[in-house]
PyMOL Python script that loads the backbone (N, CA, C, O; Angstrom):
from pymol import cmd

cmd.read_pdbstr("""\
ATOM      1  N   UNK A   1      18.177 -35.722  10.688  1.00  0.00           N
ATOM      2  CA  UNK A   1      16.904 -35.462  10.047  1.00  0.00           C
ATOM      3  C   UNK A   1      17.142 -35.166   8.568  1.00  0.00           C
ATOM      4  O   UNK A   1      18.149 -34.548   8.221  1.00  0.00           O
ATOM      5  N   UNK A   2      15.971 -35.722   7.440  1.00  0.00           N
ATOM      6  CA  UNK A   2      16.155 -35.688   6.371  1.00  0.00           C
ATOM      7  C   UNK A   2      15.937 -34.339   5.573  1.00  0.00           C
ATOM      8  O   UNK A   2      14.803 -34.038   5.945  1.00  0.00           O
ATOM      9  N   UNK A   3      16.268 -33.527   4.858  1.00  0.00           N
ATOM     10  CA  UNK A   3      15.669 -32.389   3.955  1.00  0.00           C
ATOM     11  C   UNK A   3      14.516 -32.937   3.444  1.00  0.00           C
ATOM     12  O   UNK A   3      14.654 -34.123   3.145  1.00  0.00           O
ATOM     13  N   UNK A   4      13.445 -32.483   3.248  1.00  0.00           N
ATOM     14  CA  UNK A   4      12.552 -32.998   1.952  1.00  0.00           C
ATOM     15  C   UNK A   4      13.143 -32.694   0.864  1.00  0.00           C
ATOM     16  O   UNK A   4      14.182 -32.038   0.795  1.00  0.00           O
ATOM     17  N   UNK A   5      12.484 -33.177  -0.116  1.00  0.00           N
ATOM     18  CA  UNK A   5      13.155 -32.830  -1.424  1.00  0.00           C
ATOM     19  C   UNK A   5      12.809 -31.607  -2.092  1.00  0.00           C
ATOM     20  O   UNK A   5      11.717 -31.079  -1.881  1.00  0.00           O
ATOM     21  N   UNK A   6      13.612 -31.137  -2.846  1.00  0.00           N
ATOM     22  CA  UNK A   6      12.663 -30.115  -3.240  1.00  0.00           C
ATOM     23  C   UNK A   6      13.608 -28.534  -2.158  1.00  0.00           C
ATOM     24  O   UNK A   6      13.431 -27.411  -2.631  1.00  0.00           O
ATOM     25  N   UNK A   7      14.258 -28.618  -1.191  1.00  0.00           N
ATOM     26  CA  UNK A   7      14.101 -28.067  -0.171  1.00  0.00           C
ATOM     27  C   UNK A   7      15.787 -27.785  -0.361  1.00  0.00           C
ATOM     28  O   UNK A   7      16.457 -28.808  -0.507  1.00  0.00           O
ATOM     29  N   UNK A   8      16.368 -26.752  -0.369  1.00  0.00           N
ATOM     30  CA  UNK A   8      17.851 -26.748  -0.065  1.00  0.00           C
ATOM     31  C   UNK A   8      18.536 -25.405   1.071  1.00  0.00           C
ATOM     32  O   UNK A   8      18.021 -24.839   2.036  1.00  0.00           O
ATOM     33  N   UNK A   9      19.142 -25.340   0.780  1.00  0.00           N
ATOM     34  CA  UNK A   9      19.680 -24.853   2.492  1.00  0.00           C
ATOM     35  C   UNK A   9      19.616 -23.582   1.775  1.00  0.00           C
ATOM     36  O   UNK A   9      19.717 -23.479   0.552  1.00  0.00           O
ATOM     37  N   UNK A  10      19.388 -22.322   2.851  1.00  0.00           N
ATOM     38  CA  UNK A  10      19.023 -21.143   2.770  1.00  0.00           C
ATOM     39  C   UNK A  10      20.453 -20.086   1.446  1.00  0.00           C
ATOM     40  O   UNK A  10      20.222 -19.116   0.725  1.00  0.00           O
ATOM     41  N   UNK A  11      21.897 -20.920   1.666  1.00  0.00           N
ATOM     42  CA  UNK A  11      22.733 -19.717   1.213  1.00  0.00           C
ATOM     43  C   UNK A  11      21.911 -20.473  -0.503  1.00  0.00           C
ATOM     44  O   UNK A  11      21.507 -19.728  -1.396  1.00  0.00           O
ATOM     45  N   UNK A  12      21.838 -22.072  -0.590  1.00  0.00           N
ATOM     46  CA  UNK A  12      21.065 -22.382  -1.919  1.00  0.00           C
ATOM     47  C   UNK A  12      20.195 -22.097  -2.320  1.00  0.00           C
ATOM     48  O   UNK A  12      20.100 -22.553  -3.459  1.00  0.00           O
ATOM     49  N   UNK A  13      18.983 -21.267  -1.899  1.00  0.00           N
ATOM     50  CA  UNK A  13      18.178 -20.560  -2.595  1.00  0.00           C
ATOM     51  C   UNK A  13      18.658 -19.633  -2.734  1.00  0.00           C
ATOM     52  O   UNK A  13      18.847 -19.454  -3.937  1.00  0.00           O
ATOM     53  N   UNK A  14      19.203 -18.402  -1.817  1.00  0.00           N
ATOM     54  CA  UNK A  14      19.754 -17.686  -2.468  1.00  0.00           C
ATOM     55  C   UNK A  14      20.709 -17.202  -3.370  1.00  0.00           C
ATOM     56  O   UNK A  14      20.736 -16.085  -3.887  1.00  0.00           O
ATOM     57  N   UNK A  15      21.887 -18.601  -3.591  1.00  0.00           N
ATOM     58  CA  UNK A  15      22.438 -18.517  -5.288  1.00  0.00           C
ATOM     59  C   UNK A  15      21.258 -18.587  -6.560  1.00  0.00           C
ATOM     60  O   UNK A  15      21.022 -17.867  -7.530  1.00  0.00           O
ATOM     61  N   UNK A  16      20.562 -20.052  -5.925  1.00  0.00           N
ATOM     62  CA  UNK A  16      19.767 -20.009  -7.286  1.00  0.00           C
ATOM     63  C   UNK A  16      18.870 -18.890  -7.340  1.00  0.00           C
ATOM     64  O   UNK A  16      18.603 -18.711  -8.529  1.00  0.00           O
ATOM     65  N   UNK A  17      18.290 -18.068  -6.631  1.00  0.00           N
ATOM     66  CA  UNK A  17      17.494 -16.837  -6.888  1.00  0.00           C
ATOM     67  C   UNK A  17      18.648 -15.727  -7.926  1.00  0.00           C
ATOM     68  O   UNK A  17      18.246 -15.298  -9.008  1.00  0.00           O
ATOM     69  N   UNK A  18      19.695 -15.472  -7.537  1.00  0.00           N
ATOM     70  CA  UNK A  18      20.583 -14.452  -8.202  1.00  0.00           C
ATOM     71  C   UNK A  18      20.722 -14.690  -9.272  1.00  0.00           C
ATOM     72  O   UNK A  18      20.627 -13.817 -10.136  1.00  0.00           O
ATOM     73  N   UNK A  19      21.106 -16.492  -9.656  1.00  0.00           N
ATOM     74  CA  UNK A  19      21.464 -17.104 -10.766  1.00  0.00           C
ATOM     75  C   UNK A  19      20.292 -16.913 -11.686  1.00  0.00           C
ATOM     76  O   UNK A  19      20.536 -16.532 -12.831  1.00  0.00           O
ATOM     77  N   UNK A  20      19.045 -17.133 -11.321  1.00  0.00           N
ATOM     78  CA  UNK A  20      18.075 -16.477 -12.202  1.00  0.00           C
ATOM     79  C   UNK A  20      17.600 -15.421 -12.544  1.00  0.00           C
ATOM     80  O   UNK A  20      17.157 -15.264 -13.681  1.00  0.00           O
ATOM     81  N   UNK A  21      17.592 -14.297 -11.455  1.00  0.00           N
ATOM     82  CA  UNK A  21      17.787 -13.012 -11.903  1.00  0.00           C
ATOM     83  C   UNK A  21      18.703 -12.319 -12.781  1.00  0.00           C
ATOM     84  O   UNK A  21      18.596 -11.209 -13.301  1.00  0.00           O
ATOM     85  N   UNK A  22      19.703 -13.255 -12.853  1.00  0.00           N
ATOM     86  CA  UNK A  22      20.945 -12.373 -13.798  1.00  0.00           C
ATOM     87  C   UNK A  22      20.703 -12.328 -15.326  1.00  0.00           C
ATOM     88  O   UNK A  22      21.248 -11.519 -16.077  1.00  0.00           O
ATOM     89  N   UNK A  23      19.327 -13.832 -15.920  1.00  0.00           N
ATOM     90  CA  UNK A  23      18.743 -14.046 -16.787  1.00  0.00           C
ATOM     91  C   UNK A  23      17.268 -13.710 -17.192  1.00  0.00           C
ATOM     92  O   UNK A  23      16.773 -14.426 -18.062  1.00  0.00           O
ATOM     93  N   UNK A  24      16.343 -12.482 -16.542  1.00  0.00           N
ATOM     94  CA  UNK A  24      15.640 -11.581 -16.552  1.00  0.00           C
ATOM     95  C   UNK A  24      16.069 -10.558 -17.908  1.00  0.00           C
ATOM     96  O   UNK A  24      17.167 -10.001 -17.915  1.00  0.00           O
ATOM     97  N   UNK A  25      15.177 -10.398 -18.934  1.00  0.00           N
ATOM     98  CA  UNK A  25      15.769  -9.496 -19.768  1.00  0.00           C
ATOM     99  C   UNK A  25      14.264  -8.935 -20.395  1.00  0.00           C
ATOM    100  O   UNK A  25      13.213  -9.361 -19.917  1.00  0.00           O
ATOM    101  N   UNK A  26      14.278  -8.037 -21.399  1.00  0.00           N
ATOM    102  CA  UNK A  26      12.870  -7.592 -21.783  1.00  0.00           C
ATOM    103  C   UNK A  26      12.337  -6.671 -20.641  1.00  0.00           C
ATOM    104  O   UNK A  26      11.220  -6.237 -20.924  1.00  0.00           O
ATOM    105  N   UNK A  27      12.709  -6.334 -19.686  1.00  0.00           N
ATOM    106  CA  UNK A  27      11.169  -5.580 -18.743  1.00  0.00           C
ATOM    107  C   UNK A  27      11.935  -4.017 -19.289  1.00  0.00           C
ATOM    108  O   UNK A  27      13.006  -3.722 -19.819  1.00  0.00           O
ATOM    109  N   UNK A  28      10.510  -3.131 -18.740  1.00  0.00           N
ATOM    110  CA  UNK A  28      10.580  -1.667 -19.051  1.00  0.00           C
ATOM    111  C   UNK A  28      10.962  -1.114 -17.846  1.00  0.00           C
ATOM    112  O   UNK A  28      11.238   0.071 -17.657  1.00  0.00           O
ATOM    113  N   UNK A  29      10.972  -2.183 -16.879  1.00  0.00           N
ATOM    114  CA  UNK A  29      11.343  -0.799 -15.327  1.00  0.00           C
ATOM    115  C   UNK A  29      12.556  -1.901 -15.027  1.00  0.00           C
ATOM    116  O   UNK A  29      13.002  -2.932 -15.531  1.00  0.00           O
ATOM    117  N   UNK A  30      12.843  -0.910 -13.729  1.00  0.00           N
ATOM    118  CA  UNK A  30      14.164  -1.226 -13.280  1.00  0.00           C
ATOM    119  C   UNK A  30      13.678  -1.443 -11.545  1.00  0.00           C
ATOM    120  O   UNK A  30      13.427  -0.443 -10.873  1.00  0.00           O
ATOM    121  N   UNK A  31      13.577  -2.978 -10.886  1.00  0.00           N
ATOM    122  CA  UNK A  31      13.355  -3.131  -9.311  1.00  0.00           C
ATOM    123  C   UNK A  31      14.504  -3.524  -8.966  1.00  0.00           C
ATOM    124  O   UNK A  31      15.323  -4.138  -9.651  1.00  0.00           O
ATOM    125  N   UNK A  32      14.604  -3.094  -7.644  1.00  0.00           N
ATOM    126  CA  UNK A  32      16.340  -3.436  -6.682  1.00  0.00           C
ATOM    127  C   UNK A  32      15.855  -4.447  -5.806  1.00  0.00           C
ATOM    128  O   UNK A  32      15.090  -4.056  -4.923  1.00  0.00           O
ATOM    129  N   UNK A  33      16.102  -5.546  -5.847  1.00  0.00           N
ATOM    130  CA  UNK A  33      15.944  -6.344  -5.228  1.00  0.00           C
ATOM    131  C   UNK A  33      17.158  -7.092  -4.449  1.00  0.00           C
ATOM    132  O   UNK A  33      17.926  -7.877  -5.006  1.00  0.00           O
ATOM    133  N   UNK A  34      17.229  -6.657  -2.796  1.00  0.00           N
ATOM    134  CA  UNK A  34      18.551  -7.037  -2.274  1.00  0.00           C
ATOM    135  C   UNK A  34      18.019  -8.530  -1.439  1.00  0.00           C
ATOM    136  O   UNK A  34      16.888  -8.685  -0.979  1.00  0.00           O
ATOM    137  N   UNK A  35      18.763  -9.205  -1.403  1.00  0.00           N
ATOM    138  CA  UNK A  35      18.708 -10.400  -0.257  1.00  0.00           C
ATOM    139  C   UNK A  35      19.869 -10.947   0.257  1.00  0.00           C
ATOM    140  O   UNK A  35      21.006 -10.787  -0.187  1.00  0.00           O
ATOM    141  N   UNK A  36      19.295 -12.050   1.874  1.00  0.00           N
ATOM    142  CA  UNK A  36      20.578 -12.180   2.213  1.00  0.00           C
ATOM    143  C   UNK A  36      19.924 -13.059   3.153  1.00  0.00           C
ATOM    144  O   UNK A  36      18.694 -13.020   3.114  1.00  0.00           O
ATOM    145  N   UNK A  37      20.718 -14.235   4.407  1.00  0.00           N
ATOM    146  CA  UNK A  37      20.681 -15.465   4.703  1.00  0.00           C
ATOM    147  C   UNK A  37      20.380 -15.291   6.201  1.00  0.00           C
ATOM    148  O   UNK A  37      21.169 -14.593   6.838  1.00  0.00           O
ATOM    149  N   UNK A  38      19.561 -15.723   6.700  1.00  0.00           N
ATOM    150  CA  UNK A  38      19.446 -15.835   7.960  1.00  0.00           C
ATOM    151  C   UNK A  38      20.801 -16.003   8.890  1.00  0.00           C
ATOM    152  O   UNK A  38      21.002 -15.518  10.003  1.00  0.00           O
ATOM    153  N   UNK A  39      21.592 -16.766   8.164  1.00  0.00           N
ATOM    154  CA  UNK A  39      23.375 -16.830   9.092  1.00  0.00           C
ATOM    155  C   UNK A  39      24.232 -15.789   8.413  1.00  0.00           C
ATOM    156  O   UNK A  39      25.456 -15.749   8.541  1.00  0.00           O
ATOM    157  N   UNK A  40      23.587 -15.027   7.752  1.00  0.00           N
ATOM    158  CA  UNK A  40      24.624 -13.699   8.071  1.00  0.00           C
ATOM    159  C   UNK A  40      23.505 -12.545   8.632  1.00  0.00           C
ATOM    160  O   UNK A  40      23.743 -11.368   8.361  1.00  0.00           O
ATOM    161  N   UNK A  41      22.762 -12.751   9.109  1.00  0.00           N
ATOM    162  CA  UNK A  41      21.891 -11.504   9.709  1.00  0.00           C
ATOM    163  C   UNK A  41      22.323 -12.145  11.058  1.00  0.00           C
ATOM    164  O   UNK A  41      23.017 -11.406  11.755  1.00  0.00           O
ATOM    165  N   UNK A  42      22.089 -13.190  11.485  1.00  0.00           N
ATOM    166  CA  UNK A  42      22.630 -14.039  12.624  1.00  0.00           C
ATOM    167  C   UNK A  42      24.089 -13.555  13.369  1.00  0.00           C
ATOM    168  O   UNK A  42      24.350 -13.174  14.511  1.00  0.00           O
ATOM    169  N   UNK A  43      25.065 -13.806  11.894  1.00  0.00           N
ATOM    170  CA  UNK A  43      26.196 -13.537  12.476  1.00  0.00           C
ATOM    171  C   UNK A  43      26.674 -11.695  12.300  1.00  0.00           C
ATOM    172  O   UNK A  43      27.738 -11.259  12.740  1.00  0.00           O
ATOM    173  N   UNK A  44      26.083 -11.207  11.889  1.00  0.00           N
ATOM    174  CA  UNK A  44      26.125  -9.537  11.645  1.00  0.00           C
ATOM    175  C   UNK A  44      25.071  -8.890  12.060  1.00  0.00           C
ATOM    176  O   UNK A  44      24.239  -9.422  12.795  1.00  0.00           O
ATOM    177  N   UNK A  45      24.967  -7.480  11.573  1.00  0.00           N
ATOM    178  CA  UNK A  45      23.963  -6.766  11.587  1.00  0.00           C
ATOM    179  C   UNK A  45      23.330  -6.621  10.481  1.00  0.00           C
ATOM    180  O   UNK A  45      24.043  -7.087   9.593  1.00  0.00           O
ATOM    181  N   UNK A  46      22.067  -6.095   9.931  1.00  0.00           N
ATOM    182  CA  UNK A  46      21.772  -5.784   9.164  1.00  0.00           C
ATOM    183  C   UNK A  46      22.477  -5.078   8.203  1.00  0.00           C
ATOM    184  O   UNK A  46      22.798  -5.413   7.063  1.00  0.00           O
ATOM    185  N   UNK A  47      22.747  -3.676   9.047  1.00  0.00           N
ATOM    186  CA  UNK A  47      23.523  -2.596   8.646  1.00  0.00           C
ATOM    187  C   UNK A  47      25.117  -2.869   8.059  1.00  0.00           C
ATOM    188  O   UNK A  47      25.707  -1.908   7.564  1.00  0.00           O
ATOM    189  N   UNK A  48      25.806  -4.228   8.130  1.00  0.00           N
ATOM    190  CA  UNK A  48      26.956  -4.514   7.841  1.00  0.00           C
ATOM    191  C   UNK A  48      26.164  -5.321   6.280  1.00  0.00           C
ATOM    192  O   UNK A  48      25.039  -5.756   6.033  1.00  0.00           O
ATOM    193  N   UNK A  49      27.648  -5.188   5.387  1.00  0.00           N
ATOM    194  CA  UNK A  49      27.645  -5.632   4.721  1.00  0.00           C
ATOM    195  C   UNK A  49      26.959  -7.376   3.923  1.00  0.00           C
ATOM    196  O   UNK A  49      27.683  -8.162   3.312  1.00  0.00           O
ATOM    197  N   UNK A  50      25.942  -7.513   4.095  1.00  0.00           N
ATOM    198  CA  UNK A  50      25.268  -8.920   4.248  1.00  0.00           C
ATOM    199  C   UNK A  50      24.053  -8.746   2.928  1.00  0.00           C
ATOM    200  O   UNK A  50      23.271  -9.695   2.882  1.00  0.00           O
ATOM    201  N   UNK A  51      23.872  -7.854   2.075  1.00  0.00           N
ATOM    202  CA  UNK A  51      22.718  -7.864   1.339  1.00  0.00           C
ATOM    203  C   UNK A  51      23.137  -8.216  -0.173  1.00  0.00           C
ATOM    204  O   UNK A  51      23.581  -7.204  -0.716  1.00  0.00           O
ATOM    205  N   UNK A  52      23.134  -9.185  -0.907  1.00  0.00           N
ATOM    206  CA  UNK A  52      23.073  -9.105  -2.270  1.00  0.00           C
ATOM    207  C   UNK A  52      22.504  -8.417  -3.226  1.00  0.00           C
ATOM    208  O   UNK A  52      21.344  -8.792  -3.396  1.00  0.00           O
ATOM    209  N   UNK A  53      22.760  -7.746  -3.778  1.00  0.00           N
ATOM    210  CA  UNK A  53      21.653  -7.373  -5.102  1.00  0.00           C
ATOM    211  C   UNK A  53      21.195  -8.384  -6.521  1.00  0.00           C
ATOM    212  O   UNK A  53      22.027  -8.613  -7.399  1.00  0.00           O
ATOM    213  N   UNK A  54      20.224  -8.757  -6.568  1.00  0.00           N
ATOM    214  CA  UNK A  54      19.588  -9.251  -7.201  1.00  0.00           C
ATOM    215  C   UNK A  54      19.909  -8.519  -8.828  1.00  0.00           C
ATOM    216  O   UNK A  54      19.584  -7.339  -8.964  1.00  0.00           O
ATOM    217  N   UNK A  55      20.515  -9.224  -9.965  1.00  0.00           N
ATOM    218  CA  UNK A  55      19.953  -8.859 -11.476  1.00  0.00           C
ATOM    219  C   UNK A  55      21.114  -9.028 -12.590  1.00  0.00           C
ATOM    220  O   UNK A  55      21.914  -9.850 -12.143  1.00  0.00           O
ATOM    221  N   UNK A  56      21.387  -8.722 -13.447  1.00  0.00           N
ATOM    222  CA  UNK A  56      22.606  -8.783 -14.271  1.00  0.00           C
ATOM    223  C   UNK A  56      23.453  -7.812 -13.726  1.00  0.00           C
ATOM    224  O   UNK A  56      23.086  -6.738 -13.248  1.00  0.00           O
ATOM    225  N   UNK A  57      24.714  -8.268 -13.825  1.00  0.00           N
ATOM    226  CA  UNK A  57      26.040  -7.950 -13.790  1.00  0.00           C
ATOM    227  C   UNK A  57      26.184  -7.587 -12.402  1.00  0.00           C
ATOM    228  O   UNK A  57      27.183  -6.877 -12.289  1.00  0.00           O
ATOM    229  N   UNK A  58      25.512  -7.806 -11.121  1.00  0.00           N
ATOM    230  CA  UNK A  58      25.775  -7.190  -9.706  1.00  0.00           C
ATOM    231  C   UNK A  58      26.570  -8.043  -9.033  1.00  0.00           C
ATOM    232  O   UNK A  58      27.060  -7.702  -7.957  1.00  0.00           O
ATOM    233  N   UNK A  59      26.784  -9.167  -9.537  1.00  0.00           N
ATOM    234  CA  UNK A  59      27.849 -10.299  -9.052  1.00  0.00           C
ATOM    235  C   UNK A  59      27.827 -10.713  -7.416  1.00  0.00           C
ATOM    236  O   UNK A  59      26.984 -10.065  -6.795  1.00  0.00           O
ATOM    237  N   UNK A  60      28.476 -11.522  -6.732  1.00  0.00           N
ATOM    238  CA  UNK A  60      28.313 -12.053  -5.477  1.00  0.00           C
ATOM    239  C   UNK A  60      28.852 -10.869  -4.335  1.00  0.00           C
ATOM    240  O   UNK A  60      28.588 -10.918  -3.133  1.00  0.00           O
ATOM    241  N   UNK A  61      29.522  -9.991  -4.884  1.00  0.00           N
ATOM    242  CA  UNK A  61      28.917  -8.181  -3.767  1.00  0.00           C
ATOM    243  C   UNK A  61      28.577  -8.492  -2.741  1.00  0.00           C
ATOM    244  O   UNK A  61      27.457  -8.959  -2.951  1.00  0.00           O
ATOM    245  N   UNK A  62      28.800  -8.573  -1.568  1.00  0.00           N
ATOM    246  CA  UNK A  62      27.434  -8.110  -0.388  1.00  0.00           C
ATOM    247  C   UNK A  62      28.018  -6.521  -0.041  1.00  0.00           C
ATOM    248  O   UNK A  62      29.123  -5.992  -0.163  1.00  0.00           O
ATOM    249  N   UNK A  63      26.833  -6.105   0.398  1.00  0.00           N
ATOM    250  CA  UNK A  63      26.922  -4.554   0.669  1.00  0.00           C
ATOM    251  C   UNK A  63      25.739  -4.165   1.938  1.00  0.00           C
ATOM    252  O   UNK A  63      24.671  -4.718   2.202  1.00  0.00           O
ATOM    253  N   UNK A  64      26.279  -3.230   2.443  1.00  0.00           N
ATOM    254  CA  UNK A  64      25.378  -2.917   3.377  1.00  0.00           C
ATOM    255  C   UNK A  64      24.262  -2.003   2.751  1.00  0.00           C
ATOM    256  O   UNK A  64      23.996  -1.781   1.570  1.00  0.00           O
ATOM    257  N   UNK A  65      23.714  -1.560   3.871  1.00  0.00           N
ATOM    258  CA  UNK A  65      22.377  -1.196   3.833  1.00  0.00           C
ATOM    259  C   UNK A  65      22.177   0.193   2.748  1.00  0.00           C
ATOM    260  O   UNK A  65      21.414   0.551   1.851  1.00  0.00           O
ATOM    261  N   UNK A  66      23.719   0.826   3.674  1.00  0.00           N
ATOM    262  CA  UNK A  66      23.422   2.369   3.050  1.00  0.00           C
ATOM    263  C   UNK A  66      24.092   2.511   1.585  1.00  0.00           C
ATOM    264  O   UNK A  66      23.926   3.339   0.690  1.00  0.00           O
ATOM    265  N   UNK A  67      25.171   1.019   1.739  1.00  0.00           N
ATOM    266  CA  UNK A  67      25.530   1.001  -0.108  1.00  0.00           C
ATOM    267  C   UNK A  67      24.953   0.364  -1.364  1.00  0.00           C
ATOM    268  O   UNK A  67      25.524   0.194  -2.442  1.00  0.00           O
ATOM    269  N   UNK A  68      23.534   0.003  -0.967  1.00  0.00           N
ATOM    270  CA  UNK A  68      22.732  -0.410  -2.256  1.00  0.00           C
ATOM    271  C   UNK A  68      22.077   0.464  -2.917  1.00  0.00           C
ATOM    272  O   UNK A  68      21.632   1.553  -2.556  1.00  0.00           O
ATOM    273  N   UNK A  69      22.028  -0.190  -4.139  1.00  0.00           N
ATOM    274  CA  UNK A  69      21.555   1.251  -5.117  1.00  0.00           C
ATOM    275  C   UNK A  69      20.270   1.723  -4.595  1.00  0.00           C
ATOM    276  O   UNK A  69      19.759   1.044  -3.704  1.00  0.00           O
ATOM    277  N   UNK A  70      19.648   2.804  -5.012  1.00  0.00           N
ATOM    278  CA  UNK A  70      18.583   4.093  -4.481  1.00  0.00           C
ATOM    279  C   UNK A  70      18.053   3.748  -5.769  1.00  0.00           C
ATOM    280  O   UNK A  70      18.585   3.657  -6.875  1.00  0.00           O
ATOM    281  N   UNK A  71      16.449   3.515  -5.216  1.00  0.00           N
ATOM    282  CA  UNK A  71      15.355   3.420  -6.408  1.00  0.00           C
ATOM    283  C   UNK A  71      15.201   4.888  -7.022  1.00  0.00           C
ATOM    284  O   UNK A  71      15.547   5.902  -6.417  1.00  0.00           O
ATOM    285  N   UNK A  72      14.656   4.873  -8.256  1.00  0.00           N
ATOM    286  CA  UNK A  72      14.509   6.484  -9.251  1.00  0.00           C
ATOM    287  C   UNK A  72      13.764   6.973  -8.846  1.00  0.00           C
ATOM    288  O   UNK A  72      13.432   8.072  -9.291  1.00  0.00           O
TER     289      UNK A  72
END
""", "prot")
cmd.dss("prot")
cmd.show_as("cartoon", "prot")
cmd.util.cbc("prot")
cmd.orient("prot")
């Protein structure tokens, strides 16, 4: 079966989502935005290490639940 176009596999949105967040600049607040792939919630738990953080300088990291940063 074909992809549509337009359409790329789940770990590919979530590079290109990070890859654009890392180029976010100008805002006055600070949001934590973690994500992560249906085949590592699949193959883990939540609670294990599987969440990215979204923004400059947080790099390809995964971290669990209780080690992402705490909103202010």
């Amino acid at each position: 079966m074909k992809s549509r176009p337009g359409c790329a596999a789940p770990a590919t949105r979530e590079a290109a989502f990070h890859q654009r967040a890392q180029h976010v600049h100008g805002v006055n607040y600070r949001i934590i935005v973690a994500t992560t792939t249906l085949a590592q919630l699949t193959q883990h738990c939540p609670g294990e290490p599987v969440w990215r953080v979204a923004g400059r300088g947080e790099g390809e990291e995964r971290r669990s639940l209780e080690a992402l940063p705490k909103g202010r």
